[in-house]
N, C-alpha and C positions, 0 to 999 in steps of 0.2 A: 464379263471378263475381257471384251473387246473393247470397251468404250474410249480407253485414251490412247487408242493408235490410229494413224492414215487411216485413210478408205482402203487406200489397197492392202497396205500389211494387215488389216479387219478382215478382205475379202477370202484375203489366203491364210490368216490364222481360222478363220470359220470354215471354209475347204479342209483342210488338216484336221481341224478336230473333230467334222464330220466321219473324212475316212476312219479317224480312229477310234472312235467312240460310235462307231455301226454295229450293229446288231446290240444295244445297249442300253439300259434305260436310263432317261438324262435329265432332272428337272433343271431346264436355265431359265432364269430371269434375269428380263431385259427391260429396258424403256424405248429397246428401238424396234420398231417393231416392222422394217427390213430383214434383220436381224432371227426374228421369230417364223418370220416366212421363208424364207434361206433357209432353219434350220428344224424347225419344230414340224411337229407332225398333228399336235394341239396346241392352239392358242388358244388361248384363254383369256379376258382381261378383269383384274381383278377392279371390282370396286363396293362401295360402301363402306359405314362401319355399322358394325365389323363387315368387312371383307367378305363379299363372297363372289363367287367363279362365275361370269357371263356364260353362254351359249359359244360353243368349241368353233373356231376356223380350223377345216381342213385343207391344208393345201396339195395338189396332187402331186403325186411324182416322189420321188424320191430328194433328199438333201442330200447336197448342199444346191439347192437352186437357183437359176440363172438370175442375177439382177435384172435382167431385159426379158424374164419370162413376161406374158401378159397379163394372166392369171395371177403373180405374185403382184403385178403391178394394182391390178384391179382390188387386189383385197390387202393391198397396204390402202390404198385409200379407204377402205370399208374400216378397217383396223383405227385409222387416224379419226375414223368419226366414232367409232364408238368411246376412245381414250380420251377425247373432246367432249361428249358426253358422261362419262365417268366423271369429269373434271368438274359439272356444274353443281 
């Protein structure tokens, strides 16, 4: 839902729909997977066909999470290899 805005108005509509969407259950899908660590509390990456669900990233903490966390930094890269592997 955020994909054809700036970075910033992305950062702050994903902020906002955090707050609002707290305590709530939320399936998004994405293809950014910044995006999924910000906001999810399970990632998941789907692949095969048929589709099915990899092993869960939990990120800690609470969303909407910092871009400059370390840990979100750490496992966007883990995220970016599995998606690259999904891919082959």
């Amino acid at each position: 839902p955020f994909s054809a805005l700036d970075a910033i108005t992305r950062i702050r509509l994903q902020d906002l729909a955090a707050r609002l969407l707290a305590g709530r259950t939320v399936l998004l899908v994405t293809h950014d997977p910044l995006e999924a660590l910000r906001l999810g509390r399970s990632i998941h990456v789907m692949k095969g066909r048929p589709a099915t669900l990899g092993p869960a990233l939990r990120p800690s903490g609470s969303s909407p999470r910092s871009v400059a966390n370390p840990e979100i930094l750490r496992l966007q890269g883990n995220l970016l290899n599995q998606l690259a592997e999904a891919a082959q």
